[in-house]
LUMMIVEX-575115 format. One record per residue (C-alpha): residue number from 1; x, y, z. Coordinates in Angstrom, 1 decimal. Example, Ala and Ser with C-alpha at 12.3 -4.5 7.8 and 13.67 -1.06 7.14 Angstrom:
! LUMMIVEX-575115
<pt n="1" X="12.3" Y="-4.5" Z="7.8"/>
<pt n="2" X="13.7" Y="-1.1" Z="7.1"/>
END
This chain:
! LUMMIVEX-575115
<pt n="1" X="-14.7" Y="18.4" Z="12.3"/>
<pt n="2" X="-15.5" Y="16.7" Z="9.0"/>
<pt n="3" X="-14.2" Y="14.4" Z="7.1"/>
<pt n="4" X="-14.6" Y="13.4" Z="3.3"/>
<pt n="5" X="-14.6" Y="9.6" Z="2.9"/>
<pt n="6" X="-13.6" Y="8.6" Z="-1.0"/>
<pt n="7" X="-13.7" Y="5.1" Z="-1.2"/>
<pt n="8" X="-16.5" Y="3.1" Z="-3.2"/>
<pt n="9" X="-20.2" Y="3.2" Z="-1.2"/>
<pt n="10" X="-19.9" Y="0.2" Z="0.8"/>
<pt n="11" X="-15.9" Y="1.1" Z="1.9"/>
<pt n="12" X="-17.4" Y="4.0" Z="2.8"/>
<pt n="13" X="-20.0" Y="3.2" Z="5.2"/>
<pt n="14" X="-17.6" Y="0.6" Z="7.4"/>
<pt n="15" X="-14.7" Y="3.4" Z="7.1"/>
<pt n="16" X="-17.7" Y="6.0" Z="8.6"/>
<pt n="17" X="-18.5" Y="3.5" Z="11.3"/>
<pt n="18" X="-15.0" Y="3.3" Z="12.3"/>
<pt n="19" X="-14.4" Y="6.9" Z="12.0"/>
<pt n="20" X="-17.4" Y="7.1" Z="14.5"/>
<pt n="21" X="-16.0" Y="5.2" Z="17.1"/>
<pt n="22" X="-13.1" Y="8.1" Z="17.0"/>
<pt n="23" X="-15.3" Y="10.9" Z="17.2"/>
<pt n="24" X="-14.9" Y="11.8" Z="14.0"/>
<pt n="25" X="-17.8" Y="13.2" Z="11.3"/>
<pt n="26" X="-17.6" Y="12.1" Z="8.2"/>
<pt n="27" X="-19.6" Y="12.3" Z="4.9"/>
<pt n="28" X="-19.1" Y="9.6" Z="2.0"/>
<pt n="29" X="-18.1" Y="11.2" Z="-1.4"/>
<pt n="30" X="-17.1" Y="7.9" Z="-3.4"/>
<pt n="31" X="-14.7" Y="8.7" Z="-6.6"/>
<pt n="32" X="-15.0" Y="5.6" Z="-7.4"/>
<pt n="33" X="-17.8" Y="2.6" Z="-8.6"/>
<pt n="34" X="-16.8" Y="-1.1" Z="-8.8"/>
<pt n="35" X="-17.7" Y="-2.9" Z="-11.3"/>
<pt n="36" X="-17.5" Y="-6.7" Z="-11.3"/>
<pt n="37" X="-16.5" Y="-8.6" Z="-14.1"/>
<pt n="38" X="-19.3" Y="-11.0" Z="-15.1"/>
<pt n="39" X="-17.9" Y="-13.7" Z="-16.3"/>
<pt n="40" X="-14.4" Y="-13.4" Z="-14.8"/>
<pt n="41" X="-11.5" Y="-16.0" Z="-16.2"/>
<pt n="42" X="-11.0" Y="-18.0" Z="-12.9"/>
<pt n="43" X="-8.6" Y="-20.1" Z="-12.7"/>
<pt n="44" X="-9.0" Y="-24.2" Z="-11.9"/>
<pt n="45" X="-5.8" Y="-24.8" Z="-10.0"/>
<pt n="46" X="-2.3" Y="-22.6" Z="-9.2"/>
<pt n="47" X="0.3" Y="-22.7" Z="-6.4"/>
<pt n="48" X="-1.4" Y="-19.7" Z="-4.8"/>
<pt n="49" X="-3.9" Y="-17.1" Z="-5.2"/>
<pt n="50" X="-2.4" Y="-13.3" Z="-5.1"/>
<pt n="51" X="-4.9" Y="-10.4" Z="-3.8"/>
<pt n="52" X="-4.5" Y="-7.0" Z="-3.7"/>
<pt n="53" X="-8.0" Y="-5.5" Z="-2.5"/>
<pt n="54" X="-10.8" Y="-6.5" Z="-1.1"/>
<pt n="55" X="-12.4" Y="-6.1" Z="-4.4"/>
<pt n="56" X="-11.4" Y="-9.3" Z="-5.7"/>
<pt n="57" X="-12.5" Y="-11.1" Z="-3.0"/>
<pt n="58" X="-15.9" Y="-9.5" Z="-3.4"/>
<pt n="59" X="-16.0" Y="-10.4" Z="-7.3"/>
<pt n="60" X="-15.5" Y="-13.8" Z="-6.7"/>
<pt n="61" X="-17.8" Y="-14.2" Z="-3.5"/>
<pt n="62" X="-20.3" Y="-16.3" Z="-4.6"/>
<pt n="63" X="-19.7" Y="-18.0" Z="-7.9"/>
<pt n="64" X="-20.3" Y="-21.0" Z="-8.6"/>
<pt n="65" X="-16.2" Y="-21.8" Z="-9.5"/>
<pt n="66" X="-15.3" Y="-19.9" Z="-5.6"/>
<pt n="67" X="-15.8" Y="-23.4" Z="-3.7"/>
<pt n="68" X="-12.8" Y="-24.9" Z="-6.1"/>
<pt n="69" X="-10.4" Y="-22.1" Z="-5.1"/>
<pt n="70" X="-11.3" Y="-22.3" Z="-1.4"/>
<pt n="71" X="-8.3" Y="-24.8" Z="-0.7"/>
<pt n="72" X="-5.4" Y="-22.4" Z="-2.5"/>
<pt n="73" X="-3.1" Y="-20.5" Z="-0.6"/>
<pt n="74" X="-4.3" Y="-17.2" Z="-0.5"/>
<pt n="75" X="-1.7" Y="-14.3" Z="-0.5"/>
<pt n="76" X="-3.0" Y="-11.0" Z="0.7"/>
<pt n="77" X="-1.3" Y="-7.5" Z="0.3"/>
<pt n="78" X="-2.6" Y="-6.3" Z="3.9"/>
<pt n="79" X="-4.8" Y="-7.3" Z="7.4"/>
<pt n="80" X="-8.6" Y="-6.2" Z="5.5"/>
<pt n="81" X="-8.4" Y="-8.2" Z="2.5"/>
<pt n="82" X="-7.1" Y="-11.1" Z="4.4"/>
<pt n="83" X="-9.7" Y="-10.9" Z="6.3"/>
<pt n="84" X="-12.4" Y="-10.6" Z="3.7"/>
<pt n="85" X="-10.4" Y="-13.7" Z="2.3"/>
<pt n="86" X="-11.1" Y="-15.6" Z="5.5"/>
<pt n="87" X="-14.8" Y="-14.5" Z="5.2"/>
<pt n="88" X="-15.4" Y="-15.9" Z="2.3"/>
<pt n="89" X="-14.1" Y="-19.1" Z="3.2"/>
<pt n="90" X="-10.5" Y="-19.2" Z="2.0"/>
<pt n="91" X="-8.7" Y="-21.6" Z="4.6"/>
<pt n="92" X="-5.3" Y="-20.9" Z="4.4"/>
<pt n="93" X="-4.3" Y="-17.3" Z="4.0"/>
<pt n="94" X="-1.2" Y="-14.9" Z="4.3"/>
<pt n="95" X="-0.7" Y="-11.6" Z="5.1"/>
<pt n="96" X="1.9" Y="-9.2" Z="4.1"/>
<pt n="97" X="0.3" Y="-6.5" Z="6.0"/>
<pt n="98" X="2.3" Y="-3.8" Z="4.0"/>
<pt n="99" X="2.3" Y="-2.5" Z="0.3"/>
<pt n="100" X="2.2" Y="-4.6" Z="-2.7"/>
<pt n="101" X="6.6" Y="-4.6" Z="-2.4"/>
<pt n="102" X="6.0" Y="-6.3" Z="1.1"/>
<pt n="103" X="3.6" Y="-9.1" Z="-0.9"/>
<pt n="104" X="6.2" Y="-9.8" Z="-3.2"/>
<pt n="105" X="8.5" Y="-10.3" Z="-0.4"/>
<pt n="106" X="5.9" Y="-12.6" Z="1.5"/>
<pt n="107" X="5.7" Y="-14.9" Z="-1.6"/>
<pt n="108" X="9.4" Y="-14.7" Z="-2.7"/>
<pt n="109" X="10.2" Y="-15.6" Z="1.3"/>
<pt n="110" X="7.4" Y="-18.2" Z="1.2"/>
<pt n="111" X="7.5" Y="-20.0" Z="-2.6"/>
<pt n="112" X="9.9" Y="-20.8" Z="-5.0"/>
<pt n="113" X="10.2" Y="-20.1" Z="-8.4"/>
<pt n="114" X="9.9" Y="-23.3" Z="-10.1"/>
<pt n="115" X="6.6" Y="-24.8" Z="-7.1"/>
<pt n="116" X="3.8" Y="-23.5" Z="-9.7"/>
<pt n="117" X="1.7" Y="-21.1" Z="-11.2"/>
<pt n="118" X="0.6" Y="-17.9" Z="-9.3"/>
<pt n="119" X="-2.5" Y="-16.1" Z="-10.1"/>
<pt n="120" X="-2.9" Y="-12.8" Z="-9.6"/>
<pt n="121" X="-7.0" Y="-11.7" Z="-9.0"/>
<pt n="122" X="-7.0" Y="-7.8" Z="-9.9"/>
<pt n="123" X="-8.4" Y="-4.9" Z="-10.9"/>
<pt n="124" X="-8.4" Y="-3.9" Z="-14.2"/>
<pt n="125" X="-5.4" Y="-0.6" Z="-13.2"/>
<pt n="126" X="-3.7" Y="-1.6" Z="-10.7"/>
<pt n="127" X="-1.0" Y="0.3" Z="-9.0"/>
<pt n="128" X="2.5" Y="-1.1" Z="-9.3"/>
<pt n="129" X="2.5" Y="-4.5" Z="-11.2"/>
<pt n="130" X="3.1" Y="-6.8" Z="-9.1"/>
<pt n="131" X="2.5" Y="-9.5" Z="-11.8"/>
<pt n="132" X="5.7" Y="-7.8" Z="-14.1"/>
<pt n="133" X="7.8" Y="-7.9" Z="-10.9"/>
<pt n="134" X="7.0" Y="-11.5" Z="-10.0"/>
<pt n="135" X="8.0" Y="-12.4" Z="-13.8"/>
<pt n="136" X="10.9" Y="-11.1" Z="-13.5"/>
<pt n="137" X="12.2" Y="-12.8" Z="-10.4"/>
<pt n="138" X="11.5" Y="-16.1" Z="-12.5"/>
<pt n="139" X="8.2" Y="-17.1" Z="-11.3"/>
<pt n="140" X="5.1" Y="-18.0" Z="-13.7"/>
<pt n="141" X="2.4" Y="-15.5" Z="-12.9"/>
<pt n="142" X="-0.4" Y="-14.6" Z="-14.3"/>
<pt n="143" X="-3.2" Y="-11.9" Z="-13.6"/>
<pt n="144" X="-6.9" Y="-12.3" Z="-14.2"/>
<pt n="145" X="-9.1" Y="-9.2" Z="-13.7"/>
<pt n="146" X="-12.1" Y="-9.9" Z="-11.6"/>
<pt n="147" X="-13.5" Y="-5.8" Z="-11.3"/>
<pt n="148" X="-12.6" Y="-2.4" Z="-13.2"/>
<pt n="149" X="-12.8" Y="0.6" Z="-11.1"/>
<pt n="150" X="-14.6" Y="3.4" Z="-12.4"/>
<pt n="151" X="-14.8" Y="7.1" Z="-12.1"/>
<pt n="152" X="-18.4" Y="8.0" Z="-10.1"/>
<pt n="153" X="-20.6" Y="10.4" Z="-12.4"/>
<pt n="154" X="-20.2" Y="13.0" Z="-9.6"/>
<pt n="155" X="-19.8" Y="13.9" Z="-6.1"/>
<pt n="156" X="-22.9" Y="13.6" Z="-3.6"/>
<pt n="157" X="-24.9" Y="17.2" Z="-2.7"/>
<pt n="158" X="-23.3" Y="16.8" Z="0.8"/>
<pt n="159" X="-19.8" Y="16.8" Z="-0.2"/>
<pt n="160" X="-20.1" Y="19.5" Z="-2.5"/>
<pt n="161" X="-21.8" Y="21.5" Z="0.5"/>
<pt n="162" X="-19.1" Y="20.9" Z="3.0"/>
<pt n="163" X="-16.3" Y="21.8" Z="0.3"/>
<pt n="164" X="-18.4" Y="24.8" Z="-1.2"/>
<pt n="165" X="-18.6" Y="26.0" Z="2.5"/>
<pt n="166" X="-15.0" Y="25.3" Z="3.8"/>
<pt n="167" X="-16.6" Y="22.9" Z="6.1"/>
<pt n="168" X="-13.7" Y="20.1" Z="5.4"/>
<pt n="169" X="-10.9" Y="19.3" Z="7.6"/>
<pt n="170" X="-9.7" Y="16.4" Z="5.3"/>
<pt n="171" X="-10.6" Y="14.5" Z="2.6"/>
<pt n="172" X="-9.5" Y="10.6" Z="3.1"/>
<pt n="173" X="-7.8" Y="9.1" Z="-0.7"/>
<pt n="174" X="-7.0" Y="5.5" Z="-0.5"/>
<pt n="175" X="-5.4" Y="5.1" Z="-4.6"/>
<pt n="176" X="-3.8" Y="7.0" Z="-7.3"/>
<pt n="177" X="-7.1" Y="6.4" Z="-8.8"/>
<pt n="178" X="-9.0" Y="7.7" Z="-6.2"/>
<pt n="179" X="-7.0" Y="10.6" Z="-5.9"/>
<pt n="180" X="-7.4" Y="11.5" Z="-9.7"/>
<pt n="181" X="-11.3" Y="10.5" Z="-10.3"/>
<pt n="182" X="-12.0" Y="12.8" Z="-7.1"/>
<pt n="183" X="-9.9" Y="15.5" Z="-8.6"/>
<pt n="184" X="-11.7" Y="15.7" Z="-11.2"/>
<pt n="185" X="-15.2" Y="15.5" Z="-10.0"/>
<pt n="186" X="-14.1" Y="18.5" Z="-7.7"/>
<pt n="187" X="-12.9" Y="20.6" Z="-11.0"/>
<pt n="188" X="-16.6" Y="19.2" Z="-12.8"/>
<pt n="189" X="-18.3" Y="20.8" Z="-9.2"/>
<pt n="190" X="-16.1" Y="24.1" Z="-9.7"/>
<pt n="191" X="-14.0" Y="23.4" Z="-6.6"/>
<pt n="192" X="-10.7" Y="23.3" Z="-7.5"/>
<pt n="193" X="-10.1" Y="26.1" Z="-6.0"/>
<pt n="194" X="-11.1" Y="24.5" Z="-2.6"/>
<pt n="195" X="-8.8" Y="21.9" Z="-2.5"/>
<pt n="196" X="-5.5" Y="24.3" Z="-2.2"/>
<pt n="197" X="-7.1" Y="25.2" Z="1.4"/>
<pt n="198" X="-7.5" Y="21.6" Z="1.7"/>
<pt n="199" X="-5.6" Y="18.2" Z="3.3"/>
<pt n="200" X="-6.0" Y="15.2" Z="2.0"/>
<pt n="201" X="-4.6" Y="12.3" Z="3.9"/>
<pt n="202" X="-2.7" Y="9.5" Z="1.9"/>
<pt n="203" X="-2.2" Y="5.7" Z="2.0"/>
<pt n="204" X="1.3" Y="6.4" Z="0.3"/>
<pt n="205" X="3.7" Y="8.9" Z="-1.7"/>
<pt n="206" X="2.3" Y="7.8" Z="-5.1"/>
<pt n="207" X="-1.4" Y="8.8" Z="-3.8"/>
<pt n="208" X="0.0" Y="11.8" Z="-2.3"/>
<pt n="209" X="1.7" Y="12.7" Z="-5.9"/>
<pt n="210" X="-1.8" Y="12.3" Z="-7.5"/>
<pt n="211" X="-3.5" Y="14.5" Z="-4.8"/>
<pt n="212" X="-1.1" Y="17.2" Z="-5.4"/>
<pt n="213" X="-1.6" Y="16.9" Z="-9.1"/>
<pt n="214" X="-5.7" Y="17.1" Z="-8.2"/>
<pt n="215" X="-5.0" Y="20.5" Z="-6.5"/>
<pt n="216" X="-4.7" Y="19.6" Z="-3.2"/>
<pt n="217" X="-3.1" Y="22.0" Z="-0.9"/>
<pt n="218" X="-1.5" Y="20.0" Z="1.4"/>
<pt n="219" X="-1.4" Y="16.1" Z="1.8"/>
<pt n="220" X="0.1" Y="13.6" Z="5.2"/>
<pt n="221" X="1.3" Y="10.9" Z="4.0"/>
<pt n="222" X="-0.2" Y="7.8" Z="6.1"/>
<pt n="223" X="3.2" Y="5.6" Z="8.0"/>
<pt n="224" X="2.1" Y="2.4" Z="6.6"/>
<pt n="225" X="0.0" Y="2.0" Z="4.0"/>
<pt n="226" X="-2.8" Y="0.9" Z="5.7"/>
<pt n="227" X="-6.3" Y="2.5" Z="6.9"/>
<pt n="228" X="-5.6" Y="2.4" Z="10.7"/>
<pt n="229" X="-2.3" Y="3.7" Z="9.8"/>
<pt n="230" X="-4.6" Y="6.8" Z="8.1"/>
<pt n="231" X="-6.8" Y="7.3" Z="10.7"/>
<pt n="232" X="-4.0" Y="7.5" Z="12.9"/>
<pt n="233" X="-2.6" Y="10.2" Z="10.7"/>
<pt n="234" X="-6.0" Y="11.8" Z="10.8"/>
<pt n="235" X="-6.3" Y="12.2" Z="14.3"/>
<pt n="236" X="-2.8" Y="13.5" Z="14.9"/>
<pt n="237" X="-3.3" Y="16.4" Z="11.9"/>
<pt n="238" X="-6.6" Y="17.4" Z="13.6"/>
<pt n="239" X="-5.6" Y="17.1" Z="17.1"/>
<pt n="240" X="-3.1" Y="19.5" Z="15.8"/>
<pt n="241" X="-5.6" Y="22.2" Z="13.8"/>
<pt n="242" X="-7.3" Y="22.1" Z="16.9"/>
<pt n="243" X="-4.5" Y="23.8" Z="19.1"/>
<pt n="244" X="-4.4" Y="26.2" Z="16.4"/>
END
């Protein structure tokens, strides 16, 4: 059994180790590249910090304005990029441990309106603006992009091996973006054709729109948006194959 990995390199290689420890083969094929903002408008003080991906936390890591930010709340869309948080040295941080609609729950349950700024770290697209939906439940919000993600120039000679030679089970797509920047590094590799015999499994419905829009033949929608949540997935789709 093999399994296509999509995230950006280093995403890759700790989602590979876990997928390891479930018996799992996997190859990385990153869509994407991260690229960090040099120079990214931090801000001095806010009521809380807002993150979405690990990503952020990553960009900032290491600046010389990160030890300043340390002591702000730190709100966290899921269990990884609180954790990453933590890592860096953020002291108090939340989890929703959901989608970015749970975060905005966490912080509409946890701060008022009127208690101060929040500031939203992102990346440049971001799925669902959370920053518009804050607004618009009267808090003052704000969003400063920290990284861009960016389409990788194409997929490595492995990946294109295994798909060329129907050697995928599933191909893993964590984002929208993702989903589109691998579909069309498939279609630049002439194997569009490959991904109708192929499932991808999906962190949520609007990943599992864009997969289907790639070409993608079939797609399991993970339960919570979450990668244990798509591992789980995983396993049960190939436990499955496997009494066919």
């Amino acid at each position: 059994m093999t399994v296509l990995v999509t995230r950006a390199a280093l995403d890759s290689e700790r989602t590979i180790a876990r997928l390891a420890e479930h018996g799992i083969a996997a190859i990385a094929a990153p869509a994407i590249e991260i690229r960090v903002y040099d120079n990214p408008d931090l801000p001095v003080t806010c009521r809380a910090l807002i993150v979405t991906s690990t990503n952020a936390i990553r960009a900032i890591a290491g600046r010389a304005e990160l030890p300043g930010l340390l002591g702000i709340p730190l709100y966290a869309v899921g269990d990884r990029t609180a954790e990453a948080a933590r890592e860096a040295g953020f002291t108090t941080v939340r989890s929703a441990s959901g989608a970015v609609g749970d975060l905005a729950g966490l912080l509409r349950n946890e701060i008022e309106p009127g208690e101060g700024l929040l500031v939203h770290l992102s990346g440049r697209d971001v799925a669902g603006d959370l920053s518009v939906e804050l607004a618009l439940a009267g808090y003052g919000v704000e969003r400063r992009i920290v990284y861009e993600s960016l389409s990788a120039g194409r997929l490595p000679e492995a990946a294109v091996d295994a798909l060329e030679h129907d050697d995928v089970d599933a191909v893993l797509l964590y984002s929208p973006r993702s989903a589109e920047c691998f579909g069309r590094l498939a279609a630049n590799a002439g194997l569009t054709g490959r991904l109708a015999k192929t499932t991808a499994i999906v962190m949520s419905p609007n990943v599992a729109d864009k997969a289907s829009a790639a070409g993608f033949g079939h797609n399991v929608v993970a339960n919570t948006p979450d990668e244990s949540a798509m591992i789980e997935s995983l396993e049960r789709f190939l436990k499955g194959r496997l009494r066919h």
